[in-house]
N, C-alpha and C positions, 0 to 999 in steps of 0.2 A: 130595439135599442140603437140601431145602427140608423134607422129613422133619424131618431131623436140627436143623437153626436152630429147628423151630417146638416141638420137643421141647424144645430147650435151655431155648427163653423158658418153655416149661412149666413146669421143671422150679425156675427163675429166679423165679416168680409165686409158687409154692407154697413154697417156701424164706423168700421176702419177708414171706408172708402171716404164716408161721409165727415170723419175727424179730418181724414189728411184733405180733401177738395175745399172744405166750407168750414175752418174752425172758427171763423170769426160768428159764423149762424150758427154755430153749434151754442157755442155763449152766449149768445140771445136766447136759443132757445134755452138753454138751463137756466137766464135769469128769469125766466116766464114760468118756466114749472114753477121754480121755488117761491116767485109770488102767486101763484095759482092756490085755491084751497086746497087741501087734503081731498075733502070729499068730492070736487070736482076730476083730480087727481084719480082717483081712487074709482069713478065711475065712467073714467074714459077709458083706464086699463081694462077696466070689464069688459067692456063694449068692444075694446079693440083684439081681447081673447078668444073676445065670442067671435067674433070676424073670424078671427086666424083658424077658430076650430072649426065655422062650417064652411072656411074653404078646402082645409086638410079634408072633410067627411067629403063633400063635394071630386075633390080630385081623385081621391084613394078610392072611393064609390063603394 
């Protein structure tokens, strides 16, 4: 569990960083989702979970 909170704040840092550096590309990038499909939307998340999980399986071994 301690994993998982210290990933969150990770993930929390680097989101922050990216608001306060580039908010002007942030609102590009959110007009781009929202014209994106759903399903398109929806099958990058996957793909980019799966990423995230066989690096964690990878790292943690």
């Amino acid at each position: 569990m301690i994993d998982f909170v210290t990933a969150l704040g990770l993930v929390l840092v680097i989101e922050g960083i990216l608001y306060a550096l580039l908010p002007g590309g942030m609102k590009t990038i959110m007009r781009g989702a929202l014209e994106t499909p759903d399903q398109t939307l929806r099958v990058t998340g996957l793909v980019v979970a799966a990423l995230g999980l066989i690096i964690v399986w990878i790292i943690r071994g």
